[in-house]
N, C-alpha and C positions, 0 to 999 in steps of 0.2 A: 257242523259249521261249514261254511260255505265263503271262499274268495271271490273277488274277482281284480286281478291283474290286469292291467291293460296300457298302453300307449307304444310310442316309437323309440321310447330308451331304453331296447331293449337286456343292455346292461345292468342298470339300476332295477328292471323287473326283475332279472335272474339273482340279482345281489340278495334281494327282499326274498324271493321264491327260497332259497338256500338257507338264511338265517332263520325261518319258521319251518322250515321243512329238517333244521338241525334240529330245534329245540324239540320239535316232538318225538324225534328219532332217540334223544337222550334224555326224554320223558319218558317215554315207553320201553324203549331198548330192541331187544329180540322180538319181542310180541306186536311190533309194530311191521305193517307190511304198505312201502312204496309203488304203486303204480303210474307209468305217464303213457298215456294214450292220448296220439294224433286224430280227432276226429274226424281228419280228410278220408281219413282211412274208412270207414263205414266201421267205425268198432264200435256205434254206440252199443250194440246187442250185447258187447261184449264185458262193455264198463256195467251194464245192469246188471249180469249175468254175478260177477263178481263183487257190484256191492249189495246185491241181495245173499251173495251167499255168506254161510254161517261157518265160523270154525275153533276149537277150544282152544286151539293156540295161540288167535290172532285179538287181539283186544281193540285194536285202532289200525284202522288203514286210513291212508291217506293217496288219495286221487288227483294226478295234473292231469285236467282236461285243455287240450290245443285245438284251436280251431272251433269252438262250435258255434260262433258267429257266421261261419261261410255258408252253409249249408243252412236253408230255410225250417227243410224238416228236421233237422237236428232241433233247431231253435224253437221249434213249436215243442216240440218232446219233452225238450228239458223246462221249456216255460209251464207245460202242463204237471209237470213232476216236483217243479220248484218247492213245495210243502215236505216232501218225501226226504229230498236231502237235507232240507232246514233243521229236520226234526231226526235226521240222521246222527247216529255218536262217531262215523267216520267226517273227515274233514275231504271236501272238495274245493279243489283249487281249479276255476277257470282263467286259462291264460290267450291271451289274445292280443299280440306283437302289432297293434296297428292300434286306428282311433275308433273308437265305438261310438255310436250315435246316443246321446242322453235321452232320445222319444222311441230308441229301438223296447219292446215290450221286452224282452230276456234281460235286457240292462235295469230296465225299471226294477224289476223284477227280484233281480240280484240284489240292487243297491235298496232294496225291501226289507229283504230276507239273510242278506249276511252287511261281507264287510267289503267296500270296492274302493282302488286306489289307482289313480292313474300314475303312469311315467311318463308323462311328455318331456323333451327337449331341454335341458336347463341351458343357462344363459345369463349374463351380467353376476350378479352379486350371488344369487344362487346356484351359479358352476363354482364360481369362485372356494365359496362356502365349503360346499362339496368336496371339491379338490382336496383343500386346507384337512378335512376332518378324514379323506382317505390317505395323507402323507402322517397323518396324527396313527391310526389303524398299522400303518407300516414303520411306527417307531423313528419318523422321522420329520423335518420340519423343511418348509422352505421359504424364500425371502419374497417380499410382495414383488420386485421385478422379476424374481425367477417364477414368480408364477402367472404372471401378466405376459412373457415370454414363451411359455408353456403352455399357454389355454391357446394363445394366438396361433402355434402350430397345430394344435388338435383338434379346436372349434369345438364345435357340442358333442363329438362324436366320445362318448364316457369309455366304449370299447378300447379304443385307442389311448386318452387318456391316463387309464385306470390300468394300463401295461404298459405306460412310459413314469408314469407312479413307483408302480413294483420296479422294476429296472434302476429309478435314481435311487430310489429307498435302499436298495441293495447293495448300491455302489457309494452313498455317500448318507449320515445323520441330517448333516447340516446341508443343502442345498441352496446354490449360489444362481446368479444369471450365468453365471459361466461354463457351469454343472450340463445346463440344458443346453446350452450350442452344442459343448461337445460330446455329452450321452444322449440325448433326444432327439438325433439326426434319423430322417423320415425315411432314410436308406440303408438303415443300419441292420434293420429286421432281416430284409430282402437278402443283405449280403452275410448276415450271419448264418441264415439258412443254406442258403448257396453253398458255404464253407462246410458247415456239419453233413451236409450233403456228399462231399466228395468225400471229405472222409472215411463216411458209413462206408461207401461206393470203391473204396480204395484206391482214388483218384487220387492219388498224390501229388501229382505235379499241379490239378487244379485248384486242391485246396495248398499249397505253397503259394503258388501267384497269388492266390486269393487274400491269406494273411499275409503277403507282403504288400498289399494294397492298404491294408490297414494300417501296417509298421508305416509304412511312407508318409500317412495321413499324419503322424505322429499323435494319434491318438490313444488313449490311455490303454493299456496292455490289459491292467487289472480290470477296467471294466471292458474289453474285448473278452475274457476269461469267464466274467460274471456273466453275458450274456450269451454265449458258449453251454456255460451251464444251467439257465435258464431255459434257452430252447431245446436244448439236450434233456430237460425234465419236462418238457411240453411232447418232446415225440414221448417219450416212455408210456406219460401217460395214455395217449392216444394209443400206441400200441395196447398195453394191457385194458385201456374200456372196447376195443376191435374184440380183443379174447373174449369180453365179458358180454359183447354183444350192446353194450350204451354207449358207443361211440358218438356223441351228438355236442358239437360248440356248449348250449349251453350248462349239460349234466358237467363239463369240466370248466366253468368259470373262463372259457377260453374266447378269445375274438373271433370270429369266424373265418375270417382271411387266414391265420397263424393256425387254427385247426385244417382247414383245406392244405394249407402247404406240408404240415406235420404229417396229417393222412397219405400227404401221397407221398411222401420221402420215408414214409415207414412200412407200407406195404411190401417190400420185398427183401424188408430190414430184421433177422432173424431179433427175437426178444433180447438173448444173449449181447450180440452185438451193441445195442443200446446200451443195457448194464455195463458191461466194458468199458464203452466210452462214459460212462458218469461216473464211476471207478477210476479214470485217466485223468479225468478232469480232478478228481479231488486230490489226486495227487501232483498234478501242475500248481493247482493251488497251493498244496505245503511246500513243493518246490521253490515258489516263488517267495513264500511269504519265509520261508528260513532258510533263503539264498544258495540253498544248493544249487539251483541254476539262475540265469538273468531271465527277464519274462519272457523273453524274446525268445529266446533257445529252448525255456520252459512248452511255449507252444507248440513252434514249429515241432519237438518231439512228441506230442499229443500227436501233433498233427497226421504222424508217417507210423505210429504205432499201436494203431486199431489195424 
């Protein structure tokens, strides 16, 4: 079987790429083997090598190809081979982050021989849409101002969106217009990094100014707390795919701006360290929520105790 992905929301492709790339994972199980290979890289040699080869363990692999629109001779290759993989029992996924030409011959080709889906841009009634059925995905609902307020900060960009989504979702079922002034602030990411930052670093005096910018703000403690523990499970993860070697935005559903800040604030961050602080964090959170301490006092001791 044969994909082909393609447009500039690159979001919505990796969404798509993830939920077929699970179901066959929990079709097959162990006996399924994942490959994604950059073909900037000159690895076609390398993707033949391996879907030609044979082995009694493996019943179904499945291949992301990136890239092989750039390169000419890539594309003549695969156009000549087009038959080879159609009639293949592994599935190939071509993915291609930009707009593909519908008279390019590999595109014809594709959209022949398998199954091809663009992601362009959404916008009006179908961002709207969209929006509405990802707060539905996160068990939660919001009102047509709060989400006419919330596209207008985000625009088309689904990256961004789709992690100010999980963020309200987590903080609140019901969302308001009000929800989104004060948890959807564009500066909120930047400075919550900043703070887990000093932290890790054992900056203490930094990360005190830091959250006392937010006390001042008189912004909500509990969702400072929530997204504390949000990006505190964004560097983890980024840490352990570093170990695993798949460190890449989109194998962790991550925006790329928030995976570049994670990488580099965890590179000198031992694994242990993290765990610690997500470990700290759950217990700020029982703190707060069966008043052993005020939220205020809850943090700030997060804060000086890594």
């Amino acid at each position: 079987m044969i994909f082909l992905f393609y447009g500039q929301d690159e979001y919505r492709l990796i969404q798509k790429l993830g939920e077929i790339t699970s179901q066959y994972a929990a079709k097959y199980g162990s006996s399924l083997v994942l490959e994604r290979i950059d073909l900037t890289d000159n690895k076609e040699s390398f993707f033949w090598e391996s879907f030609c080869q044979n082995s009694l363990f493996v019943s179904k692999k499945v291949f992301i190809l990136e890239n092989a629109f750039l390169n000419p001779v890539v594309k003549k290759s695969f156009f000549k081979k087009i038959k080879k993989l159609a009639d293949s029992s592994h599935i190939v996924f071509f993915i291609e982050k930009k707009e593909v030409k519908a008279n390019d011959p590999l595109f014809m080709a594709l959209k022949e021989n398998g199954k091809v889906q663009e992601f362009s841009f959404l916008s009006g009634k179908k961002l709207e849409a969209w929006a509405r059925e990802q707060f539905v995905l996160e068990g939660s609902v919001i009102s047509d101002r709060a989400l006419i307020v919330l596209l207008g900060q985000t625009k088309n960009n689904t990256w961004l969106l789709a992690n100010e989504i999980k963020k309200l979702s987590a903080f609140k079922k019901e969302i308001i217009e009000k929800d989104v002034g004060i948890l959807a602030g564009p500066n909120i990411e930047i400075e919550i990094f900043k703070t887990i930052d000093a932290i890790l670093s054992a900056n203490k005096k930094e990360a005190l100014i830091a959250l006392q910018k937010y006390f001042d703000s008189q912004g909500s403690l509990f969702y400072l707390l929530s997204m504390l523990a949000f990006q505190a499970r964004n560097l983890l993860l980024v840490k352990i795919a570093q170990h695993q070697e798949g460190a890449v935005p989109g194998s962790l559903n991550m925006h790329p701006f928030v995976f570049k800040k994670a990488a580099q604030i965890v590179k000198a961050v031992p694994l242990e360290r993290l765990k610690a602080l997500m470990q700290k964090l759950f217990l700020a959170d029982l703190e707060m929520k069966t008043g052993l301490l005020s939220p205020e006092q809850s943090i700030k001791f997060l804060a000086v105790s890594i």
